[in-house]
N, C-alpha and C positions, 0 to 999 in steps of 0.2 A: 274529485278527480275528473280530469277532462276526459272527456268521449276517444277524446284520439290517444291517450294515455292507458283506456282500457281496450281499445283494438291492437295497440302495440304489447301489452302485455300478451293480449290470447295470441298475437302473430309470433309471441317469444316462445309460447306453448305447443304452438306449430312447429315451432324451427324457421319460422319465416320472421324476416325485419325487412327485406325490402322496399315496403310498403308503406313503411313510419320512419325511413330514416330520418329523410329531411326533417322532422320535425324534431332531432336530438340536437344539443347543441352542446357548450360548455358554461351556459347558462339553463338551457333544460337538459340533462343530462337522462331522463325520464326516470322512471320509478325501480328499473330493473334494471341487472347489468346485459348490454347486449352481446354479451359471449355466453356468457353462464345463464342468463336467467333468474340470478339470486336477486332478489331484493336488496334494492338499500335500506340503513337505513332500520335495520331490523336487527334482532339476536345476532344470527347468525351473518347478515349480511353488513358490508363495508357499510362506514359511516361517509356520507357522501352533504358535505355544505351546501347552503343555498348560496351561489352566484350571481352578484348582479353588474359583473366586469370589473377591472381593476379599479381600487380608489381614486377618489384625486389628491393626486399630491402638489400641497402648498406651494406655490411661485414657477411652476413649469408648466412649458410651453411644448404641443405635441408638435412635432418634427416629423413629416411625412418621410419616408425616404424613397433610393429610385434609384436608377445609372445615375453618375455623375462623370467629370473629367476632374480629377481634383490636380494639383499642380503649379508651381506657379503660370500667373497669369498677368506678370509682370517684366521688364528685362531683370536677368537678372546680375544684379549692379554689382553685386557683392562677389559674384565667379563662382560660387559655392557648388549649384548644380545637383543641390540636394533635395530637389522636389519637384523633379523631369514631370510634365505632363503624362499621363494613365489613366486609365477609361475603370471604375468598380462600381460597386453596387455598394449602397450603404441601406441599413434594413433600419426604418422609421423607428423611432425615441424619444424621449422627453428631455428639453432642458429647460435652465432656468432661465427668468427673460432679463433680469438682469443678472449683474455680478453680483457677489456677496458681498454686503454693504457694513459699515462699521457697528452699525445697531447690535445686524445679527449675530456678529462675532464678540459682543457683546452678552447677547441672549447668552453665547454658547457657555464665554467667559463665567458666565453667574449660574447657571446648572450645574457643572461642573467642578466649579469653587465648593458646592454643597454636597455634590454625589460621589467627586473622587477624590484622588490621595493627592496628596497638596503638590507633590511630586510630579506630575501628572496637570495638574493644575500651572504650575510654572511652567512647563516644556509649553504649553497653547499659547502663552503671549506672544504679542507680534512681538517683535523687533523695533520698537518705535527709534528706534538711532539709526534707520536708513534716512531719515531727514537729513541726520548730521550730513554738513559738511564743510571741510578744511576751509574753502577762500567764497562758502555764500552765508547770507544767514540768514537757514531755515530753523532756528535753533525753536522758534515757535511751534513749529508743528509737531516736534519730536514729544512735547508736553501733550499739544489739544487735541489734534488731527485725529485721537483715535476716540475720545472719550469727553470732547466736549460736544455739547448737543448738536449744534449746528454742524456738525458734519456726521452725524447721525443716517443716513443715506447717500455717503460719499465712499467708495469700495475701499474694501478694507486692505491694505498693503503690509507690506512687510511680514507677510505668511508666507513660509515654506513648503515645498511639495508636500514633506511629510505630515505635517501639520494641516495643508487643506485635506489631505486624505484623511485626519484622524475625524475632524469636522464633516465630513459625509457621512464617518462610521457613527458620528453622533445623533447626527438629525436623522438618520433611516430610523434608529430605535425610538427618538423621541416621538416623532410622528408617528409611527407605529404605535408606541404607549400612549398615542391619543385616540390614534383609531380605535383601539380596543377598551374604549372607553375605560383608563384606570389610569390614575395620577400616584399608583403606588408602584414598587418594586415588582416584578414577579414573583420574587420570593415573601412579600407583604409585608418587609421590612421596610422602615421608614429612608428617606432617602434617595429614592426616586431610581434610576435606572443606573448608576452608577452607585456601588457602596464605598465607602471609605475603605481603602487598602492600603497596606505598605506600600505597595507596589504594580503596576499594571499601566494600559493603557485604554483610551474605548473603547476599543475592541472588546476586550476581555469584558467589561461593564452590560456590552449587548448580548452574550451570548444565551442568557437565561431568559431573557426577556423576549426574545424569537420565539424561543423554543419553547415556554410555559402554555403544560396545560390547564392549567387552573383558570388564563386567564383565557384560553384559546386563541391563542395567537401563534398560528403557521404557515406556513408554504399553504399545506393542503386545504385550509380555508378558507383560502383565497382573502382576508380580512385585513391581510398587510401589503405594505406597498413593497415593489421590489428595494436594490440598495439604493440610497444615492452616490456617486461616485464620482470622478472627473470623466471628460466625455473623452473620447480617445481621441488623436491628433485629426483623424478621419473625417469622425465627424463635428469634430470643433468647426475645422476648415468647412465640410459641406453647408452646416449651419447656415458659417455664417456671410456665404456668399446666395443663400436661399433663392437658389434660382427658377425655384418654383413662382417669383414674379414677375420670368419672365416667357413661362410659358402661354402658348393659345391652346385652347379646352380642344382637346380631341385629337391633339398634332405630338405624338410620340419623338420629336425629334429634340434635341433641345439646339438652339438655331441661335443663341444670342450667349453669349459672356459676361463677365464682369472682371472688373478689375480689385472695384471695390464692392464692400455687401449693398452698391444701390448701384442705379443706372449711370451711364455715363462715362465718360474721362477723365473727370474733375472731380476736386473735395466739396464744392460747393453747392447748395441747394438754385437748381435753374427754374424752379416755378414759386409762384404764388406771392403772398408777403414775407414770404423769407428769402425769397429768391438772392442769390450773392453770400448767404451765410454759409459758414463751414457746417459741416456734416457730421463732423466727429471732432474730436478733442486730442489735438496736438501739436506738435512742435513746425511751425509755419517756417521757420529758419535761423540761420545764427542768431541766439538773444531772441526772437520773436515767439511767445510762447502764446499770446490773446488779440494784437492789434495795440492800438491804442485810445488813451483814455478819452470817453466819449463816443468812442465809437468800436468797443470791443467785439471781437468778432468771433470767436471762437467761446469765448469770455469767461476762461479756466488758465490759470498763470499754472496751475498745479491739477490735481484730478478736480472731478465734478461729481453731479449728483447721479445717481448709476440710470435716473430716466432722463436726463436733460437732453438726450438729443434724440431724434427721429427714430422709431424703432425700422429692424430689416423688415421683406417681405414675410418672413416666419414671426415677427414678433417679438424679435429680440434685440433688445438695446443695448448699445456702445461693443458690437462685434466688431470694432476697428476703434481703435482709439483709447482714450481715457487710461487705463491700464493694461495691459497685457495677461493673457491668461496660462495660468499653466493644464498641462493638459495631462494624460494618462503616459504615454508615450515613451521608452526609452529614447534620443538620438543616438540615431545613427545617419551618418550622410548617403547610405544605400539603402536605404529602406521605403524608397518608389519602386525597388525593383525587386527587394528582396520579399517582403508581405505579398498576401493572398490578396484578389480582387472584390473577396466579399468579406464587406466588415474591417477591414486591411486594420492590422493595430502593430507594432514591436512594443516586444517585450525583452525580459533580461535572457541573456543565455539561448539563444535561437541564433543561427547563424551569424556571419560578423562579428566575434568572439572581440573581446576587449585589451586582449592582448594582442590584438596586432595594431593597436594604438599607443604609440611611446609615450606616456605619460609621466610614467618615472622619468624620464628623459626631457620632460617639458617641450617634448616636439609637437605635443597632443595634448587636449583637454577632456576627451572621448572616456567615458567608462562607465560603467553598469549603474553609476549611479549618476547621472547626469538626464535630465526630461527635458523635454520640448516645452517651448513656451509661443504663443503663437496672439497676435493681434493689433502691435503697438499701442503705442500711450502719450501720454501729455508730455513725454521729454523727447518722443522718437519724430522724426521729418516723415513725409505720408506714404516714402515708399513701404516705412514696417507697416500698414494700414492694411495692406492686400491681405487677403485669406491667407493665400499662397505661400506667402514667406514664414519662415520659421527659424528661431532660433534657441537654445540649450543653455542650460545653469544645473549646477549641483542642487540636487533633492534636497540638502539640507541648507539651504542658502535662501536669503530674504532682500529682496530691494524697494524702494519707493514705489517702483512703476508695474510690479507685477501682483496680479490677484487674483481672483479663479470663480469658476461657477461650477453650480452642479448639471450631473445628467443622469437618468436612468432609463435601462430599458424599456420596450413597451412591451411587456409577458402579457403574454396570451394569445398574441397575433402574429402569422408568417407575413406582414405588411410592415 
């Protein structure tokens, strides 16, 4: 035991700690509890884990947070009026640097096949018939695009809210049951982290697997990662305009904008040997979906590969473009003013109630199950590219041009 570990003890004997605080931390939490004086650790006293900070978790990127202005930062073309500039605070998190790519959803597809109920198993395919369409023909892709190799790193489309949410509730437990070093069940039945049931969903699959102490994996051991989830509209937008490249060291103001997640006016790269090239991956104008042949410019008729293009100043690739993300988010068109300035998120049943949207009436498409979708894609023109804009689909609804990433908190720190 350290020298300074046995002074804090006898200052516990005292009644005095203010002498050793600074050296407690949530990584030394020291040998004795500083209220009581009991011992960790012991018979009698709490069991208290060794901490060495949160793990790292697989494909994500830490996201400092800060004030922001989030908002559009565009005109807005459309008249909508649903994302008036507002001054909050978003509290730093992790997300993924890219989107979630065909492979993964993949991976997900073949654990799953094996751990749960086939039931279960069929609700997780995409939708590969968002390709179809009446007067083009993409009839190719509806077959390859999801499961032929070569697009093996091209994000994965035609996933539904509910659906990318069930794939978060997956990958927290898996990664989890690797942390905890064990490729079994927690119940040490074969089968992996989902058992075969009549019925259920992830969720249900993860619940034992948290919470097993056989395997010691909990909350209080600090040995699991937080969830993974979708990031909220908040800080999707904050992300992915990461204006932290365009602060100066020691100058609290934030003094510059953007329009898009990089410097500038324009979609094009203005330095070096790529200078002239697009930035992101999308719809240049009527019919114009790459340049042409020879001299492609964007050089994705359709999506691309989830790193092909410049990452933002946080590290994150194609936060404009490529596909569209979905996010946490109920829509609502009031909700720059209705949310709180820290953290700001909507959810269902919190003011702006969904009945005063005609839907039955088809005056409105508004209702409790409709999310936000934010980034633009390879069919949108570059004003959906801004952070700022935002548009809504049914939770249970899938198209060509929409995909998602993950985000999780950063526990353990008020930063």
């Amino acid at each position: 035991m350290k020298i300074s570990n046995y002074l804090c003890l006898g200052a516990l004997a005292l009644g005095t700690l203010a002498s050793c605080h600074k050296d407690i931390s949530a990584t030394n939490p020291g040998k004795a509890s500083s209220t009581t004086g009991v011992e960790y650790n012991t018979e009698k006293g709490m069991q208290v884990s060794s901490f060495k900070g949160i793990p790292a978790g697989p494909g994500l990127v830490f996201i400092e947070g800060g004030r922001t202005v989030l908002g559009t930062q565009e005109e807005d073309v459309t008249l909508s009026h649903d994302n008036i500039e507002r001054t909050v605070t978003i509290a730093s998190f992790y997300m993924d640097e890219a989107e979630v790519a065909n492979i993964h959803w993949l991976e997900y597809l073949h654990f799953i096949r094996t751990d749960s109920a086939e039931e279960f198993y069929k609700s997780a395919l995409p939708d590969t018939t968002v390709w179809a369409r009446d007067l083009s023909f993409n009839d190719p892709y509806v077959t390859y695009y999801l499961r032929y190799p070569g697009f093996r790193f091209f994000p994965v489309v035609g996933v539904s809210w509910l659906q990318a949410n069930d794939y978060c509730t997956w990958r927290t437990a898996k990664v989890n049951e690797k942390l905890a070093g064990s490729e079994s069940s927690g119940s040490g039945k074969k089968g992996g982290l989902f058992s075969r049931r009549k019925k259920g969903t992830a969720a249900e699959g993860t619940a034992a697997a948290a919470t097993d102490s056989k395997n010691q994996v909990s909350i209080e051991n600090g040995n699991t990662l937080p969830n993974y989830r979708l990031p909220t509209e908040a800080e999707w937008e904050y992300a992915a305009l990461a204006l932290i490249g365009t602060q100066e060291v020691g100058n609290e103001n934030q003094e510059e904008k953007r329009i898009y997640p990089w410097d500038g006016r324009t979609t094009r790269n203005a330095y070096g040997r790529k200078q002239g090239q697009f930035l992101a991956n999308f719809k240049r104008g009527r019919g114009d979906y790459a340049g042409i042949a020879g001299s492609l410019n964007d050089g994705a008729m359709i999506t691309e590969q989830v790193y092909a293009y410049p990452p933002n100043d946080y590290g994150l690739y194609n936060m404009a473009g490529n596909v569209n993300e979905w996010v946490q988010d109920v829509y609502r068109p009031l909700s720059y003013q209705d949310v709180e300035d820290l953290n700001p998120f909507r959810r269902n049943g919190v003011l702006d109630p969904a009945d005063k949207y005609d839907k039955k009436g088809y005056q409105s498409l508004i209702d409790d199950k409709v999310r936000v979708y934010k980034g633009g894609s390879w069919r949108d023109v570059a004003y959906w590219l801004s952070p700022g804009t935002r548009r809504f689909m049914a939770q249970d609804s899938a198209t060509a041009t929409i995909g998602f990433r993950c985000a999780m908190i950063n526990a353990g720190s008020n930063k």
